[in-house]
C-alpha positions as CSV (number, residue, x, y, z in Angstrom):
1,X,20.9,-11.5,-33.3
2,X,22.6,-13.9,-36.2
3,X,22.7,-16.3,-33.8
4,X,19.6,-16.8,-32.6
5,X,18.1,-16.5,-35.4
6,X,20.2,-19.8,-37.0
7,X,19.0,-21.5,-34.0
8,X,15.7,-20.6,-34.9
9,X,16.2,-22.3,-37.7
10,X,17.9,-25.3,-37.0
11,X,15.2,-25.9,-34.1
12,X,12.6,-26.1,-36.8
13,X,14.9,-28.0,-39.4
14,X,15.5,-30.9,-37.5
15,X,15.7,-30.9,-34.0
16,X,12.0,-32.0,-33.3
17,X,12.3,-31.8,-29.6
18,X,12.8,-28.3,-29.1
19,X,9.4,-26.9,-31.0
20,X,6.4,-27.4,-29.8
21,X,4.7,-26.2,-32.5
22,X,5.9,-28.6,-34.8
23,X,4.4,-31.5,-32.3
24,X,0.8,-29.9,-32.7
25,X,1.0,-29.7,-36.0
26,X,1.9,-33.0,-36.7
27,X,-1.2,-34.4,-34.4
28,X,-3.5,-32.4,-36.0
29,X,-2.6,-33.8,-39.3
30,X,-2.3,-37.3,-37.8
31,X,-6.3,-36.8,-36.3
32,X,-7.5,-35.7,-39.5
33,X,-6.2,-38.5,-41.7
34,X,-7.4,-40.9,-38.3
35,X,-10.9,-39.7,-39.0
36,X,-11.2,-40.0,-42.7
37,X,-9.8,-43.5,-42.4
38,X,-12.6,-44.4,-39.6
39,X,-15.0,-42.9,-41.7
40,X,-15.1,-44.2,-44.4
41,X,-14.9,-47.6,-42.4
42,X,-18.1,-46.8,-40.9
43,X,-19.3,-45.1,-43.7
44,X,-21.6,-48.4,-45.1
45,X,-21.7,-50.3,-41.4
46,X,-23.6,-46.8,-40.7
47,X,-26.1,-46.6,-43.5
48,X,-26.7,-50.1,-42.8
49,X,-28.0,-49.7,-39.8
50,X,-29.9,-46.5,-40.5
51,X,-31.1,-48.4,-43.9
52,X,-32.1,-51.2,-41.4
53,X,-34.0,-49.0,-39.0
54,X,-36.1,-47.4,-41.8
55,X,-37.1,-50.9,-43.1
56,X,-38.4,-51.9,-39.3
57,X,-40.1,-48.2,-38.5
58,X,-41.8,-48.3,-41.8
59,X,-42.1,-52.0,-42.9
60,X,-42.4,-52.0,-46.6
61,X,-42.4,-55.7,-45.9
62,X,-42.2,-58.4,-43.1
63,X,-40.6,-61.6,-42.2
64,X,-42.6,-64.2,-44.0
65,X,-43.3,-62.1,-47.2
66,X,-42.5,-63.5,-50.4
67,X,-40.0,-60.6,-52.3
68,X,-37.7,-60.0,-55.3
69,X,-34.7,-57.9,-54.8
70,X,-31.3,-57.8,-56.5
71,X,-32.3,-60.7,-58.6
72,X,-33.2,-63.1,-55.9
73,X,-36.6,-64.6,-55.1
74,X,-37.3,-65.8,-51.6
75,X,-39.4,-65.5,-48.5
76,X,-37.9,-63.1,-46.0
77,X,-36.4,-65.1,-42.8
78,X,-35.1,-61.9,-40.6
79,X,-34.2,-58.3,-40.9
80,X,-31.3,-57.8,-38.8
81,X,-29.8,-53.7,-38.3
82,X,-27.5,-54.8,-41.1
83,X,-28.9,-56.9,-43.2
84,X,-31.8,-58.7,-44.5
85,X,-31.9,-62.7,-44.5
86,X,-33.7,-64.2,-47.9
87,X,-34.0,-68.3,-48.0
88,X,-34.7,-68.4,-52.2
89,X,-37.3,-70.9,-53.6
90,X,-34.6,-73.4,-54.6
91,X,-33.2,-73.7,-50.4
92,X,-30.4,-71.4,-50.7
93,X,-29.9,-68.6,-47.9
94,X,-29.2,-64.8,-49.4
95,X,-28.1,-62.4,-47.6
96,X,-28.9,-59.0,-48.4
97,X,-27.2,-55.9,-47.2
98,X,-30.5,-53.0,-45.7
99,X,-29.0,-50.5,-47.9
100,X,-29.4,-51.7,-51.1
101,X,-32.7,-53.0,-50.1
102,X,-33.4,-49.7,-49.5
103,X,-32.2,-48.3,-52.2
104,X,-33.4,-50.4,-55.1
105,X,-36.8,-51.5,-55.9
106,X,-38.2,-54.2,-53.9
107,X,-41.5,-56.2,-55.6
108,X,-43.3,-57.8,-52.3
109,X,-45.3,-60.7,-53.9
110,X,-47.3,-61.5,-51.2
111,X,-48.4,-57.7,-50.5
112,X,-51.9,-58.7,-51.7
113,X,-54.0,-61.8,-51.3
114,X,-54.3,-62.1,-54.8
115,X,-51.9,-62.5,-57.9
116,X,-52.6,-62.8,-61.6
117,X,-50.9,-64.7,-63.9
118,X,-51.2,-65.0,-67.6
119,X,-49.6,-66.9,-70.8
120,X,-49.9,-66.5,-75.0
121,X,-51.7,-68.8,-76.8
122,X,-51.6,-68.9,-80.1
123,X,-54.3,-70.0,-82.7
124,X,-54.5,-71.0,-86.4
125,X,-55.9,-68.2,-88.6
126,X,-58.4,-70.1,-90.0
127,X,-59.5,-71.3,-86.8
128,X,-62.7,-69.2,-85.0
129,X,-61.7,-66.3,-82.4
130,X,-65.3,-67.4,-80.4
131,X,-64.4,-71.2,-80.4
132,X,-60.8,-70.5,-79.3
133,X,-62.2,-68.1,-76.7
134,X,-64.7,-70.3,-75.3
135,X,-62.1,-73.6,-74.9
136,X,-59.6,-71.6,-73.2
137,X,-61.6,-70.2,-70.7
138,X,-63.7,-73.0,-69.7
139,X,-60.2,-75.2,-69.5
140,X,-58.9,-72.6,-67.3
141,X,-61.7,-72.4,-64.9
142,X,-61.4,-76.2,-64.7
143,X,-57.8,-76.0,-62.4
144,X,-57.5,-76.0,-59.3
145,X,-56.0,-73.3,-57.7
146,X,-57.7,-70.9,-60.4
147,X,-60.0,-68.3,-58.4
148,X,-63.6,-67.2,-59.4
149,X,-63.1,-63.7,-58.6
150,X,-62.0,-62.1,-60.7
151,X,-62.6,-64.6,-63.5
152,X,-60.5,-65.7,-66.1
153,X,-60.5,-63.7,-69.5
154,X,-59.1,-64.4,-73.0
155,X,-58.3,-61.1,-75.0
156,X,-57.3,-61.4,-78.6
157,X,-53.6,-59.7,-78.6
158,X,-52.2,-59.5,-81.7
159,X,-52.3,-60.9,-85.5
160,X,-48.8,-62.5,-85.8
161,X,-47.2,-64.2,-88.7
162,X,-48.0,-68.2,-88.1
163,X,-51.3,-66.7,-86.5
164,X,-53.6,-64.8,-84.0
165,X,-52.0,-64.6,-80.6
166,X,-54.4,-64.5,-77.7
167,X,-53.8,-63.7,-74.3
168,X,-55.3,-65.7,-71.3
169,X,-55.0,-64.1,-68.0
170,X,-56.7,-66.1,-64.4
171,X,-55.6,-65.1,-60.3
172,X,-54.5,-67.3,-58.1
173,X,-53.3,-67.2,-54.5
174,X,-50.3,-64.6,-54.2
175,X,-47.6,-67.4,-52.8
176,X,-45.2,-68.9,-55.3
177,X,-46.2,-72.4,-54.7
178,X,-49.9,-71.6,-55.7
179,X,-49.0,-69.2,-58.7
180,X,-46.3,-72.6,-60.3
181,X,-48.7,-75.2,-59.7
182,X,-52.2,-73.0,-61.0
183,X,-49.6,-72.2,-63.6
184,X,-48.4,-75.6,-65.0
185,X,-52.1,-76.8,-64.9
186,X,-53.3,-74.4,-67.2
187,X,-51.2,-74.5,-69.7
188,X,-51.5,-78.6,-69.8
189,X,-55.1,-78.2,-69.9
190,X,-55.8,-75.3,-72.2
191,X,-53.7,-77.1,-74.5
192,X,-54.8,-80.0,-74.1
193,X,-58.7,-79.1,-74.6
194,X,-57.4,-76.7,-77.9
195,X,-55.8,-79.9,-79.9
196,X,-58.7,-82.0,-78.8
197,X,-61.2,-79.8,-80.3
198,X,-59.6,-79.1,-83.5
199,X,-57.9,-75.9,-82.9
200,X,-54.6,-75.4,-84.9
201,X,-52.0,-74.4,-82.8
202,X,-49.2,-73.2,-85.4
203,X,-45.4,-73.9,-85.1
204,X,-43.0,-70.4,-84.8
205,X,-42.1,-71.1,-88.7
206,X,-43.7,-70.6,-92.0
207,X,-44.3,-73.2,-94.4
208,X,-45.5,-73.2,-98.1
209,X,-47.0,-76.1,-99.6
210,X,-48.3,-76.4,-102.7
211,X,-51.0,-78.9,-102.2
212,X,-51.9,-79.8,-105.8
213,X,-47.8,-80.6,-106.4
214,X,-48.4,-83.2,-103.0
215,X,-51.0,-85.6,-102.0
216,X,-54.8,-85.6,-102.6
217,X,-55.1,-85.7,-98.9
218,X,-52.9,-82.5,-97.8
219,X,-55.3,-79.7,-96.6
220,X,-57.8,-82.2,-95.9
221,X,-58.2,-82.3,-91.4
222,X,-61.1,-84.7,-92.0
223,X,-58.0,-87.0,-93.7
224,X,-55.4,-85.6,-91.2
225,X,-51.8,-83.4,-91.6
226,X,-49.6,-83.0,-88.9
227,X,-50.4,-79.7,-87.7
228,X,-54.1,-79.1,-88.7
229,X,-56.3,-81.8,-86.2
230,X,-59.3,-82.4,-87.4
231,X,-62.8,-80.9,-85.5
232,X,-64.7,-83.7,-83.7
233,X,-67.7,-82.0,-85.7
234,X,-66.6,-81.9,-89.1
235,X,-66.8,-78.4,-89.7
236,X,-62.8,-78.8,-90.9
237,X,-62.0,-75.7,-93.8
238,X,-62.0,-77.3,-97.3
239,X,-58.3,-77.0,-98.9
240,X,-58.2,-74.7,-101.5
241,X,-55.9,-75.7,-104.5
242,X,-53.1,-73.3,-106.4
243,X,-55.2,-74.9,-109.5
244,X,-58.5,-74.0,-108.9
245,X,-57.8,-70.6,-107.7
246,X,-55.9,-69.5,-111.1
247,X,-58.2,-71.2,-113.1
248,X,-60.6,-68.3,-111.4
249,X,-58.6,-65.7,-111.8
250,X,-58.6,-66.8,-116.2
251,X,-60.7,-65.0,-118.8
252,X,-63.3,-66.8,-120.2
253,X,-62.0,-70.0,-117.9
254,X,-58.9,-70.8,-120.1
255,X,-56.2,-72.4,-118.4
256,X,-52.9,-71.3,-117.8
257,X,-52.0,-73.0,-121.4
258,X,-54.4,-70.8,-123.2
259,X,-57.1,-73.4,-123.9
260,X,-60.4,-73.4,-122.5
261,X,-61.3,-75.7,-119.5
């Protein structure tokens, strides 16, 4: 019984030949690490192509449409089961894998027919809100490529520092070619027609001046300073001196010496 049971033993030790159970076993175990290895192989080649199906069944977009995904820009060229082909606005060719097309956000610019763009203009705060108003939406409705409907608008946006920001807002075709070209020609003409009709448009900095420590002419548009055109009309503000104001502000109109004016 000793003996046998010893061979038992040795059988499963090391002498591979003689158990059978010791061949199944080791397949089983070979299989199982066989299949984790092709799955996860397949794993993304799969959700591709399901990712890729979805995209054709459902068509969130179509070959042709202008999109932005993953930080590229470009009209789509082909959705293949794996992957979708993106040539970018400056020629380059993108390709995108269908699952993280599918999984991130997609913006389709040329869903609709229609696209609005829109740009801050800025405005001296002495300068009028209606005049501004009035110049920036007739220049806009001037460019080409700037639709009728829905007009233009200009919406006062916010009181900043150097002065009142406005915010002018026109549609255009939705295609990028339209949208860059509308684009640059409003902002050339808006500010063009806002400097030739007197409209301060203020630097990003602040600047002090004490105008009765400079020249007679600073603060006078009708006499010019770089910054503040003067109005074809001649309505220009009058510039108001340090002076004058304090001399207000005295009892009895003394000066800031203590003698009378």
């Amino acid at each position: 019984m000793d003996q046998v049971g010893s061979a038992d033993c040795r059988c499963h030790a090391g002498n591979n030949r003689c158990c059978p159970i010791h061949h199944a076993c080791g397949s089983v175990r070979g299989s199982g690490i066989g299949s984790i290895a092709i799955g996860f192989a397949f794993k993304d080649i799969l959700q591709n192509l399901l990712a890729g199906i979805l995209i054709l069944l459902r068509q969130p977009f179509s070959v042709g449409d202008q999109v932005v995904s993953g930080g590229h820009e470009g009209t789509v060229e082909r959705i293949e089961t794996r992957a979708t082909l993106i040539k970018t606005c400056d020629g380059r060719h993108v390709v995108i894998t269908n699952s993280d097309i599918y999984t991130d956000a997609v913006t389709v610019n040329t869903a609709f027919e229609q696209r609005r763009s829109q740009y801050d203009v800025q405005i001296g705060c002495s300068d009028s809100w209606d005049d501004a108003k009035e110049i920036m939406l007739k220049a806009a409705k001037s460019c080409e490529g700037v639709l009728d409907d829905p007009e233009p608008e200009a919406l006062p946006w916010s009181i900043a520092d150097s002065g009142n920001n406005f915010r002018l807002r026109w549609w255009t075709k939705s295609d990028r070619a339209s949208v860059v070209h509308t684009f640059s020609r409003v902002v050339e003409t808006v500010y063009k027609e806002l400097d030739r009709n007197g409209i301060d448009m203020p630097y990003p900095t602040q600047v002090v001046l004490f105008h009765d420590q400079t020249e007679e002419t600073d603060g006078d548009r009708s006499r010019h300073r770089e910054g503040w055109p003067a109005r074809p009309d001649g309505s220009n503000p009058k510039p108001r001196r340090i002076t004058d104001a304090l001399a207000e502000r005295q009892p009895d109109g003394e000066n800031l010496g203590g003698k009378k004016a």
